[in-house]
MARZA-589837 format. One record per residue (C-alpha): x negated, y negated, z; residue number from 1. Coordinates in pm, whole numbers. Last residue first. Example, Ala and Ser with C-alpha at 12.3 -4.5 7.8 and 13.67 -1.06 7.14 Angstrom:
! residues 2
+--------+--------+--------+-----+
!      x !      y !      z ! num !
+--------+--------+--------+-----+
!  -1367 !    106 !    714 !   2 !
!  -1230 !    450 !    780 !   1 !
+--------+--------+--------+-----+
***
This chain:
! residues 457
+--------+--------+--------+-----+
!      x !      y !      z ! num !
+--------+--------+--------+-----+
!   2027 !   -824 !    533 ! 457 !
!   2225 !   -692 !    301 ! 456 !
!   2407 !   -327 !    348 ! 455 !
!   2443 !   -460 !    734 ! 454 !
!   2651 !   -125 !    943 ! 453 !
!   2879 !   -222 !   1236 ! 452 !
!   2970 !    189 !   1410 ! 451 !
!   3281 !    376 !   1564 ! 450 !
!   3485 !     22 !   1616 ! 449 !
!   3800 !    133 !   1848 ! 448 !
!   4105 !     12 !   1652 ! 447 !
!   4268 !   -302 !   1582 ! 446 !
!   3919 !   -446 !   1631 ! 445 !
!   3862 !   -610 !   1281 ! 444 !
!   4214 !   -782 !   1286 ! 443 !
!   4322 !   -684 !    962 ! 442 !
!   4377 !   -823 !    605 ! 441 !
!   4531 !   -546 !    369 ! 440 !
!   4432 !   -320 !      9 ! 439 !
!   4745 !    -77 !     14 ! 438 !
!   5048 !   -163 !    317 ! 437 !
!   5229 !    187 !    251 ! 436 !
!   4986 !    395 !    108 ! 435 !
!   4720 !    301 !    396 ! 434 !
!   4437 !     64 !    481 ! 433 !
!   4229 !     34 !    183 ! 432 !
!   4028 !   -282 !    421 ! 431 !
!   3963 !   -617 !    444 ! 430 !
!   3851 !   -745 !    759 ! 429 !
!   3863 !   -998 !   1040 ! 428 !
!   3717 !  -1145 !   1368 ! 427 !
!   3673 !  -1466 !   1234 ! 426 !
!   3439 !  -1348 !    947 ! 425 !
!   3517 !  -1123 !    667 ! 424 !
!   3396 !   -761 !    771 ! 423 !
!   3479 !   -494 !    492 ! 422 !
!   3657 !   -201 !    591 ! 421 !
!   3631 !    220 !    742 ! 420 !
!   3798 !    487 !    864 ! 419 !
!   3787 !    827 !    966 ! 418 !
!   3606 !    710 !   1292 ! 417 !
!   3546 !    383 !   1224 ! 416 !
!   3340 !    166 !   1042 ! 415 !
!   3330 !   -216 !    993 ! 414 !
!   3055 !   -217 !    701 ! 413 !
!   2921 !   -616 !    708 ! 412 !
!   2985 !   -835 !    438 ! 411 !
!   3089 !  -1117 !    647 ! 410 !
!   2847 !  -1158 !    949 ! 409 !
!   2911 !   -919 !   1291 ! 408 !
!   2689 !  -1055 !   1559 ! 407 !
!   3044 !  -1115 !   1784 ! 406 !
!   3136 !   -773 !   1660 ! 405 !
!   2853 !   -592 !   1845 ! 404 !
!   2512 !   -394 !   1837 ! 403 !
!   2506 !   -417 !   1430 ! 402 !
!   2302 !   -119 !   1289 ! 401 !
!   2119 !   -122 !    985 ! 400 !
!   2214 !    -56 !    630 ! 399 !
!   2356 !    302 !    506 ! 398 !
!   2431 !    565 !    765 ! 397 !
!   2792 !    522 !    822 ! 396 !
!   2897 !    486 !    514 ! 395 !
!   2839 !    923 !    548 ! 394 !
!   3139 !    875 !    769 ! 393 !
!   3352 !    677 !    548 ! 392 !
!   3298 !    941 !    243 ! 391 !
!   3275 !    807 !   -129 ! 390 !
!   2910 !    744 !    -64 ! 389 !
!   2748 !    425 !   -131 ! 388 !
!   2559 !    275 !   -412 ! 387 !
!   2465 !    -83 !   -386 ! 386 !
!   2409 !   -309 !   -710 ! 385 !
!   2654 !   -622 !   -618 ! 384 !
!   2965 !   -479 !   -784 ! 383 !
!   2881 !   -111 !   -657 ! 382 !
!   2924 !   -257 !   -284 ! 381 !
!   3304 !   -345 !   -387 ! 380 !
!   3353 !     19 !   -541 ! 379 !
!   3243 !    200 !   -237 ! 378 !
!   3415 !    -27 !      5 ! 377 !
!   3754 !     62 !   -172 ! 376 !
!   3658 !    395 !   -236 ! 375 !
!   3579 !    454 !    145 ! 374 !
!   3918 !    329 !    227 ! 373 !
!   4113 !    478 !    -50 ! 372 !
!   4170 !    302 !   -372 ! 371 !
!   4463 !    250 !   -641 ! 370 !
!   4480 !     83 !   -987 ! 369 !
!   4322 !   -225 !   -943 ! 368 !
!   4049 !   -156 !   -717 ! 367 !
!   4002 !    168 !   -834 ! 366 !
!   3821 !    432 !   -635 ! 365 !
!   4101 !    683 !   -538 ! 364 !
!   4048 !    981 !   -319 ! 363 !
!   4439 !    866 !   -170 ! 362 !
!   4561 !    592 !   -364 ! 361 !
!   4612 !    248 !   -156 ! 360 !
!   4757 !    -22 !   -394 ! 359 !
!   4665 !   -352 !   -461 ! 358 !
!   4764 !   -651 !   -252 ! 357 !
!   4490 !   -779 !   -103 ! 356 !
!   4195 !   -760 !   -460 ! 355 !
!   4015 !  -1065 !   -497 ! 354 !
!   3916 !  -1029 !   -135 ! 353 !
!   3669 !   -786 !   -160 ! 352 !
!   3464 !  -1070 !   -399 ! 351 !
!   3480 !  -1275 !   -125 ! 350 !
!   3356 !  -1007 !    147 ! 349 !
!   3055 !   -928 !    -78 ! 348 !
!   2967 !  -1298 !   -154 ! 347 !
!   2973 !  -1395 !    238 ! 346 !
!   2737 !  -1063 !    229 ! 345 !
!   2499 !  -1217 !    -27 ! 344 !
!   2494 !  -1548 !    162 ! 343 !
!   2404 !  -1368 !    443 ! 342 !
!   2131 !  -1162 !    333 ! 341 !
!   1971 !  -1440 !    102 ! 340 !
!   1918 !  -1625 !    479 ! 339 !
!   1846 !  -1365 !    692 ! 338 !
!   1587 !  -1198 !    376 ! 337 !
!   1477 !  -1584 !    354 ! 336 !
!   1431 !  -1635 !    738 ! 335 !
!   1268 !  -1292 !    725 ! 334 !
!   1005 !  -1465 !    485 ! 333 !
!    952 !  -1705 !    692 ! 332 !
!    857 !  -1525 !   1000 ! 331 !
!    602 !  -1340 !    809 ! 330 !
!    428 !  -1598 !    690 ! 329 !
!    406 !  -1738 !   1017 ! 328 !
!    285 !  -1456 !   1114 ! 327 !
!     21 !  -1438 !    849 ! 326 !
!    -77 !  -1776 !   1019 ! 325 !
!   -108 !  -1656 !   1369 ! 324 !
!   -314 !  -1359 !   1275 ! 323 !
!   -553 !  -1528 !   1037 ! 322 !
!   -603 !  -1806 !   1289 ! 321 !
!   -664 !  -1527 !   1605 ! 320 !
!   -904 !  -1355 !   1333 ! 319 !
!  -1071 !  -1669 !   1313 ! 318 !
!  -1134 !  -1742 !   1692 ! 317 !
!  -1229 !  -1350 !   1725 ! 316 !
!  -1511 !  -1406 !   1436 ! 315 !
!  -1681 !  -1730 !   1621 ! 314 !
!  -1690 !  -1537 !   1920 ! 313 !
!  -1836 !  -1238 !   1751 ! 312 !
!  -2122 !  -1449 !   1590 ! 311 !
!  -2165 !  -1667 !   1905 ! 310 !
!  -2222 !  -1327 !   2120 ! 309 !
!  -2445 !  -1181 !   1824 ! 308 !
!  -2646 !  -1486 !   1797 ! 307 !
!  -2694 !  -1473 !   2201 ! 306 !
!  -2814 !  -1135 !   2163 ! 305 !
!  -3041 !  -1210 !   1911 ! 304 !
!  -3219 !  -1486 !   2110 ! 303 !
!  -3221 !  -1233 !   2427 ! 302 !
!  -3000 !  -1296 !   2666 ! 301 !
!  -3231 !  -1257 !   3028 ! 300 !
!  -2955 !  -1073 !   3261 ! 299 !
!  -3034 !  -1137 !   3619 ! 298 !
!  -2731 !  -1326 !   3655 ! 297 !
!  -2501 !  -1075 !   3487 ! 296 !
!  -2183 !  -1216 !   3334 ! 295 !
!  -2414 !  -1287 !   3028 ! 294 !
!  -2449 !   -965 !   2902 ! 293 !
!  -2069 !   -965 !   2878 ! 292 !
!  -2042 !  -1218 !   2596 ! 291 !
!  -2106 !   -945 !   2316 ! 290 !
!  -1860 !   -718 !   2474 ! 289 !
!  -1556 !   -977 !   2522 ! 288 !
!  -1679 !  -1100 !   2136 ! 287 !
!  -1602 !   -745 !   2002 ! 286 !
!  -1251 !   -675 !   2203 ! 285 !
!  -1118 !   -999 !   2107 ! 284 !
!  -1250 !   -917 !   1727 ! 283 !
!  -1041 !   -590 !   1773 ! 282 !
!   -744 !   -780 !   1908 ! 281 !
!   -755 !   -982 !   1593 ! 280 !
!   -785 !   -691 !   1380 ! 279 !
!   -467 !   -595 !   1485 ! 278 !
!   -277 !   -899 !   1485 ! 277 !
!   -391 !   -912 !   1114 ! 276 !
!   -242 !   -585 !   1013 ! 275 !
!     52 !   -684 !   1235 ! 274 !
!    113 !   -981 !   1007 ! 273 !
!     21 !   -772 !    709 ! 272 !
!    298 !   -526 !    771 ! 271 !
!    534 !   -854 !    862 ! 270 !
!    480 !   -997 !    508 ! 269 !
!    530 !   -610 !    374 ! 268 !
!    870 !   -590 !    526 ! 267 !
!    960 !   -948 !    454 ! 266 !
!    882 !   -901 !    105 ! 265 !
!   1140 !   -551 !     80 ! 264 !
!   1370 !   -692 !    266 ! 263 !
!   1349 !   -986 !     -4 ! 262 !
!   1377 !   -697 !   -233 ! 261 !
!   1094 !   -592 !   -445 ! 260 !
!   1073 !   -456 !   -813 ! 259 !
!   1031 !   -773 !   -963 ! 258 !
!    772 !   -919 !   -672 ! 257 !
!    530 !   -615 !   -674 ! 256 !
!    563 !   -655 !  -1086 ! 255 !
!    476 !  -1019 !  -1049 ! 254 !
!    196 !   -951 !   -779 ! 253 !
!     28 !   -739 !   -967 ! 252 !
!     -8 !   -908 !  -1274 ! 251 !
!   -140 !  -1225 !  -1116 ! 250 !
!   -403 !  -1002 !   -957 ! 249 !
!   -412 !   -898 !   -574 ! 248 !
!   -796 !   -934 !   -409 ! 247 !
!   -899 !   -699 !   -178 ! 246 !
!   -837 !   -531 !    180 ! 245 !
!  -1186 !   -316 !    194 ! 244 !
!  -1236 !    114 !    162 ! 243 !
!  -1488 !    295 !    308 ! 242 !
!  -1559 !    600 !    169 ! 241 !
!  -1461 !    991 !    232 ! 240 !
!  -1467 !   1197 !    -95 ! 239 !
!  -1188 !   1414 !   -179 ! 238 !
!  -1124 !   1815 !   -332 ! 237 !
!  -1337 !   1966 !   -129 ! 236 !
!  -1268 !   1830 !    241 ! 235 !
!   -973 !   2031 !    175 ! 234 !
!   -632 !   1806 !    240 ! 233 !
!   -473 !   1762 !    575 ! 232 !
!   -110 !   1577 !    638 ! 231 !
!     47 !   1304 !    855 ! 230 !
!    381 !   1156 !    782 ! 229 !
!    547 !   1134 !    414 ! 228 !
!    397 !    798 !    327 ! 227 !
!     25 !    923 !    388 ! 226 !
!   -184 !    958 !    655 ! 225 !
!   -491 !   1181 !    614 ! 224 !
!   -650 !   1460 !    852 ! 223 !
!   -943 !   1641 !    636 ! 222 !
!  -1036 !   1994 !    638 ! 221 !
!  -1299 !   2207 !    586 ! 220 !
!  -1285 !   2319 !    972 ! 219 !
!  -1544 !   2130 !   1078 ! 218 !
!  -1451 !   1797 !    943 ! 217 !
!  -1199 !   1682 !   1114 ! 216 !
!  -1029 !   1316 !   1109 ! 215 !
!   -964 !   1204 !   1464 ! 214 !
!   -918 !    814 !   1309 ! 213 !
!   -675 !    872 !   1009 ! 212 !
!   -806 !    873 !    694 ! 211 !
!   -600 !    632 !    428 ! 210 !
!   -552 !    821 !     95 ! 209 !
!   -728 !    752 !   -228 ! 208 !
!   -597 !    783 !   -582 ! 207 !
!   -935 !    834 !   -838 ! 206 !
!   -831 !   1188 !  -1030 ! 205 !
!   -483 !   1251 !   -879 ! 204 !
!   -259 !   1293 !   -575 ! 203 !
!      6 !   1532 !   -456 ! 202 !
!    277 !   1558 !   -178 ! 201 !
!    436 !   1751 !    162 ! 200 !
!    260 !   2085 !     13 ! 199 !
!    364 !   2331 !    345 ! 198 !
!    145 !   2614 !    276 ! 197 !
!   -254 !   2632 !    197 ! 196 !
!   -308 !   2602 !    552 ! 195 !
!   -443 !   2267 !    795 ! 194 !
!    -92 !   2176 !    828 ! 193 !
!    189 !   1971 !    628 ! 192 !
!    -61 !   1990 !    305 ! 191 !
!   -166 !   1714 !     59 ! 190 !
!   -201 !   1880 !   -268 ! 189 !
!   -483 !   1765 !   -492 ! 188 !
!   -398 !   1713 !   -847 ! 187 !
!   -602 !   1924 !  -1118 ! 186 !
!   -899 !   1919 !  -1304 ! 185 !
!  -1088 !   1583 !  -1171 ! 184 !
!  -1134 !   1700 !   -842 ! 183 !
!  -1268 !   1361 !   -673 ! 182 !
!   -978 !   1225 !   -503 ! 181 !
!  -1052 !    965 !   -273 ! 180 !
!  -1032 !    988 !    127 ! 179 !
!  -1041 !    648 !    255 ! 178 !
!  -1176 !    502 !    591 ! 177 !
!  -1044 !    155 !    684 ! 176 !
!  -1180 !   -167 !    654 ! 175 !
!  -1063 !   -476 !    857 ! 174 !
!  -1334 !   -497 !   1157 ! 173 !
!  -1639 !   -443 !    933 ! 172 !
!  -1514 !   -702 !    740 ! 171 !
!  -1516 !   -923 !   1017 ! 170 !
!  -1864 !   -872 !   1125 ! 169 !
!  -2028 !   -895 !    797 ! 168 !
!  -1814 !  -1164 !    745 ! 167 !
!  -1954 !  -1373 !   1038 ! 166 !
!  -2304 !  -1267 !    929 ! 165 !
!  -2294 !  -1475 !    667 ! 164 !
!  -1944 !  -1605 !    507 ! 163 !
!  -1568 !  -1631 !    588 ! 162 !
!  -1398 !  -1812 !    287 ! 161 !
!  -1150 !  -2067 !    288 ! 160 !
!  -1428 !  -2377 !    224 ! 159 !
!  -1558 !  -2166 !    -29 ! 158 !
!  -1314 !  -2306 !   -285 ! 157 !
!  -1244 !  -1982 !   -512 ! 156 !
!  -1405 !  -1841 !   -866 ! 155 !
!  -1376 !  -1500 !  -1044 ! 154 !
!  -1398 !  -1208 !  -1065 ! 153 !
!  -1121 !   -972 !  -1022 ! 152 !
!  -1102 !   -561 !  -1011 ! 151 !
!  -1066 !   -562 !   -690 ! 150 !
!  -1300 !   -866 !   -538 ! 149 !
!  -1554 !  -1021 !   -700 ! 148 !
!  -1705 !  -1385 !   -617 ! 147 !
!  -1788 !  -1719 !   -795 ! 146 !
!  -1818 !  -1986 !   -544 ! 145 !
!  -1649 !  -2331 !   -561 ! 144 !
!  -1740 !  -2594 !   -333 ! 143 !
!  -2133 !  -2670 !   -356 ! 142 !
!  -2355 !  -2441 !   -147 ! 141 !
!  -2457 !  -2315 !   -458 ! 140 !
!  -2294 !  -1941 !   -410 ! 139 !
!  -2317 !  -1686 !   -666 ! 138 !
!  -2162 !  -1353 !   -678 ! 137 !
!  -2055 !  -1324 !   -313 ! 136 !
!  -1834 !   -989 !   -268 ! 135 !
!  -1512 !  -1041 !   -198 ! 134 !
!  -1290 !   -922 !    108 ! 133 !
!   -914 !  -1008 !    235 ! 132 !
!   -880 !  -1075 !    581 ! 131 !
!   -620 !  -1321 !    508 ! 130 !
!   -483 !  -1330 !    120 ! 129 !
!   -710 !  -1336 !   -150 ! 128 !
!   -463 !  -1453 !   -483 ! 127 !
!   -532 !  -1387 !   -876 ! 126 !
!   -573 !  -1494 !  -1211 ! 125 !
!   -543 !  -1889 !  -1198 ! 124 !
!   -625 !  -2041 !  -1490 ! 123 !
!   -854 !  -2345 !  -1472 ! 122 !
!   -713 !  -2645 !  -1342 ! 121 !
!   -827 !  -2638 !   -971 ! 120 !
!  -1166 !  -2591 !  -1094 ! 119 !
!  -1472 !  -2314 !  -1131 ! 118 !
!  -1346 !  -2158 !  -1382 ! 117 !
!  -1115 !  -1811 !  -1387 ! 116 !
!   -941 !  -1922 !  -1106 ! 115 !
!   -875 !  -1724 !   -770 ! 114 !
!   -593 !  -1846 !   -550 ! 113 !
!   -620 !  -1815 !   -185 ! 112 !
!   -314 !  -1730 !      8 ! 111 !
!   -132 !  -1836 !    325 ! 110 !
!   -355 !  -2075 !    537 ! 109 !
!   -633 !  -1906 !    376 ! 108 !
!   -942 !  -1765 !    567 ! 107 !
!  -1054 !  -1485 !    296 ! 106 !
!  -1337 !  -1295 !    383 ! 105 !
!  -1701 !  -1299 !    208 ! 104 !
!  -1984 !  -1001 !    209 ! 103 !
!  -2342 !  -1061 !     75 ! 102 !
!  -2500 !   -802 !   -130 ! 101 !
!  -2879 !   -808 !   -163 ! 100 !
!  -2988 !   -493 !   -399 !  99 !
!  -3028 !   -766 !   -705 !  98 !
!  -3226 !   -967 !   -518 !  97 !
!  -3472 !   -673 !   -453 !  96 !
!  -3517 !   -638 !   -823 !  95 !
!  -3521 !   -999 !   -845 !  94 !
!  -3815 !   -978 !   -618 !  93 !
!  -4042 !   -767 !   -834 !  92 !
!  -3939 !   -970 !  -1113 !  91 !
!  -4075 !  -1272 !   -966 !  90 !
!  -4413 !  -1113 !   -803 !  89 !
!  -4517 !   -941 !  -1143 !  88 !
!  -4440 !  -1317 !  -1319 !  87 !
!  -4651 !  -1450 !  -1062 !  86 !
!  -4945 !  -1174 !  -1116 !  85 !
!  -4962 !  -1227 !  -1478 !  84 !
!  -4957 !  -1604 !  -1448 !  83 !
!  -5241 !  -1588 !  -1173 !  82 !
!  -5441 !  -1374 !  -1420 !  81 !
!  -5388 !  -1668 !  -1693 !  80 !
!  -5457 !  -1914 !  -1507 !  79 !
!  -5836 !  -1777 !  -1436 !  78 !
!  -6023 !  -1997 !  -1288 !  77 !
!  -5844 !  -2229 !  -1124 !  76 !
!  -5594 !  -2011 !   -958 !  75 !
!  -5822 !  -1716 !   -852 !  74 !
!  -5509 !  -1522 !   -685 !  73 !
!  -5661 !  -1422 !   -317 !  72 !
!  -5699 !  -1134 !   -163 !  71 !
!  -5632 !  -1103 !    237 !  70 !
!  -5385 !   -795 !    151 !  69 !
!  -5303 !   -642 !   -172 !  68 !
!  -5301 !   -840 !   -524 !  67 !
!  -4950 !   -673 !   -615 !  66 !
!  -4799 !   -629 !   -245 !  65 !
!  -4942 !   -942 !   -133 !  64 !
!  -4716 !  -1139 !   -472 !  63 !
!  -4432 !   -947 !   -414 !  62 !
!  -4415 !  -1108 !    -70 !  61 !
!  -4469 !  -1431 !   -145 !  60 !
!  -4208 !  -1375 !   -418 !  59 !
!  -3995 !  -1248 !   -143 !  58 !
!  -4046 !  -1563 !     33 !  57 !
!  -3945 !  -1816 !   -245 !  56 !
!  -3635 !  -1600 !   -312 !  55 !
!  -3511 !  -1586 !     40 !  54 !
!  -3549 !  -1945 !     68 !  53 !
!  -3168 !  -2081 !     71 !  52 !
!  -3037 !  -1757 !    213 !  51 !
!  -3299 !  -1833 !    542 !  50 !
!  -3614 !  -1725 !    633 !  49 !
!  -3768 !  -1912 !    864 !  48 !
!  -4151 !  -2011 !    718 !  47 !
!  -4449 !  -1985 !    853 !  46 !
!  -4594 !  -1905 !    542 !  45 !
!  -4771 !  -1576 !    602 !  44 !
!  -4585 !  -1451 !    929 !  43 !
!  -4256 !  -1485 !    735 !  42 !
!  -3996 !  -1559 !   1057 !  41 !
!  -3669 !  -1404 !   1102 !  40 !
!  -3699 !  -1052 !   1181 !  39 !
!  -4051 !  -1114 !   1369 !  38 !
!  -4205 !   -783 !   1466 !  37 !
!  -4025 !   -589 !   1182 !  36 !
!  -4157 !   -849 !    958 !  35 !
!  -4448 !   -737 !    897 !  34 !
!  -4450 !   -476 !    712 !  33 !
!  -4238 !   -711 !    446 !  32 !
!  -4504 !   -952 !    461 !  31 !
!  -4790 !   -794 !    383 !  30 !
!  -4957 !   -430 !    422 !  29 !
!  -4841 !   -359 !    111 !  28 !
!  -4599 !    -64 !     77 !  27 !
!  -4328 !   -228 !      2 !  26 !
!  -3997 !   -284 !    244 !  25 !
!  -3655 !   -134 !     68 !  24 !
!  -3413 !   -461 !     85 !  23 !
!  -3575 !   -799 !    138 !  22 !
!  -3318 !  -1059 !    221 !  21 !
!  -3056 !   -865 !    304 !  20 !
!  -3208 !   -576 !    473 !  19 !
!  -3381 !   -882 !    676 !  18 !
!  -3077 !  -1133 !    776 !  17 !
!  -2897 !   -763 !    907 !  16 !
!  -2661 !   -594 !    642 !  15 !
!  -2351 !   -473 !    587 !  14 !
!  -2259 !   -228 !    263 !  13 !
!  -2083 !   -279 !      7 !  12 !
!  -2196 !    -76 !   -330 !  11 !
!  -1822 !     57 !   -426 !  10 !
!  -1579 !   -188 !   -326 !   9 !
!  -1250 !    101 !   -297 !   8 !
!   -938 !    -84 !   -418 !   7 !
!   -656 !   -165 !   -143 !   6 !
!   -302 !   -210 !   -263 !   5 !
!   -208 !    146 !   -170 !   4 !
!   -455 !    156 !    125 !   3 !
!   -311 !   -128 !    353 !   2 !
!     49 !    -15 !    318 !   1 !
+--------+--------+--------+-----+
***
């Protein structure tokens, strides 16, 4: 799910061009006052501000606050005074440099790697995968930029990356709310209802749990969605944050890939393709509002307005990309699980094979020595790490459901009612069928087919 890989970015925040070029305005009558009445434009210099200048303006800035309005620094007479006041100005500014925090999104085909240096042969530590988010550490306008995201920093080719005001959008777009446990003294229960009863699990110090959207806060209570269904905890106990899609370390990904089946990849590859599909609509939705001003004639789009209708437009085209190529992602990782789930089951009903001929033994689970049906398919599965039932009717409810034997693949549970065999291609299966005929080839239909079951697939 999106919360249990996500890592709460504590600090980011969105911002317009002026929060995040000057932060907190001084009290001067300079600049910063100012520039309510032109967001863009430093009424002293003349000067757009841009992320390329911020720092050359804000030290303009610093500079009025310190020496106050219509003064001026006596340059020639006095370098020393104009030194002091400079070096006032600077680390005023860096101080509000330091509050800027710029927002990135990765735009990878499939993945962007993160290396520890800026270069392709540096180590790689980590991977930002679509709609991912960073926060901008440095950026030179070159091709590498150093950002943080999770508990990574480190450096990626900016050419993938989301950036500006885009990003501010788009992040906006693919965070979720999180409730995080704050009680440090015990685990928080997660109830069934809004009553002490009912625990359905429990969290600790620093876990966080996705909020769902009609979240209530009146009653003391909080409406979360966890693994187990919906439940409430006590406002109490958690603190509500936002909470970004982040980076995924080397170390991370190995273990996620150890313990994983490739139903298990394709499962999460198709989470993230619907994650993105989401988001996409919800860029759609943005950049259909922002361009509606302009379906009135007598509308005058203000220059902001038609910003915000590029902005969004540009952010739905993106989000479209990122949606189509996690699919594709997606798609071709259930062409593996199709593909490793077939050869797997071709293996099963070989293997089954080995033993035609051996004897039936009623509540038996030998393949040698004498098996029952549900033995017999019990003690093939355990041969390729599956654990089923000694019961043909609890079988039954293992794997997924196969509508028909003309999609039946070998490997497949043929299950009847009291019965059940091994599918083996051709319209055939291997089966315990009885004390007198033991382990036996049959036609696959010989009887009416209660159920097809895939273990691997």
């Amino acid at each position: 799910m999106f919360f249990t890989r996500s890592k709460v970015l504590t600090g980011l925040v969105t911002f317009s061009m002026a929060a995040a070029v000057l932060g907190a305005p001084v009290n001067a009558m300079g600049y910063s006052a100012r520039l309510d009445a032109a967001a863009d434009l430093n009424p002293i210099t003349g000067n757009v501000i841009t992320p390329e200048n911020a720092q050359a303006e804000l030290v303009a800035d610093a500079v009025l606050s310190i020496v106050g309005p219509g003064q001026k620094i006596r340059a020639k007479k006095d370098s020393g005074e104009k030194k002091a006041v400079i070096d006032a100005a600077t680390e005023k500014s860096s101080l509000k440099q330091e509050g800027k925090i710029e927002l990135a999104v990765a735009a990878p085909n499939v993945y962007l790697n993160i290396h520890t240096d800026a270069s392709l042969g540096s180590e790689v530590i980590g991977k930002l995968y679509s709609n991912d988010v960073a926060k901008i550490l440095q950026d030179n306008g070159g091709d590498w930029v150093k950002i943080e995201s999770g508990s990574l920093v480190g450096y990626v080719l900016g050419e993938y990356l989301v950036k500006g005001d885009e990003a501010a959008l788009l992040s906006e777009l693919v965070k979720k709310n999180v409730a995080v446990v704050d009680n440090s003294e015990n685990e928080v229960k997660v109830h069934k209802n809004k009553s002490e009863k009912n625990v359905i699990m429990t969290v600790s110090q620093g876990e966080q749990i996705e909020v769902r959207e009609n979240m209530e806060e009146d009653d003391g209570w909080i409406e979360v969605a966890t693994e187990n269904g919906k439940g409430y905890v006590k406002m109490e106990d958690v603190s509500v944050t936002d909470s970004y899609p982040v980076a995924e370390t080397v170390e991370e990904q190995q273990e996620r890939i150890e313990n994983a089946t490739v139903k298990d990849i394709a499962d999460d590859a198709q989470k993230k393709a619907d994650k993105a599909s989401e988001v996409a609509e919800a860029a759609a939705q943005k950049a259909e509002e922002a361009a509606s001003i302009f379906e009135d004639e007598d509308a005058e789009p203000t220059k902001a307005e038609e910003k915000a209708a590029e902005t969004a437009q540009a952010v739905a085209e993106k989000a479209q990309t990122a949606a189509d190529n996690t699919q594709v992602t997606a798609d071709t990782a259930k062409e593996e699980m199709l593909s490793h789930g077939a050869e797997t089951g071709q293996a099963v009903a070989d293997f089954a094979l080995q033993f035609v001929g051996n004897p039936y033994v009623w509540g038996g689970s030998s393949l040698t020595h004498g098996t029952d049906c549900s033995g017999f398919t019990m003690a093939v599965y355990s041969n390729f790490g599956v654990s089923l039932p000694h019961y043909d009717a609890s079988q039954r409810g293992y794997g997924i459901g196969i509508d028909s034997l003309s999609d039946a693949r070998p490997g497949d549970l043929i299950c009847f009612y009291g019965h059940v065999g091994i599918y083996i291609g051709d319209g055939m299966m291997v089966h315990a069928s009885n004390a007198r005929d033991g382990i036996k080839v049959s036609r696959a239909d010989y009887r009416a087919i209660a159920a097809i079951r895939r273990i691997f697939y």
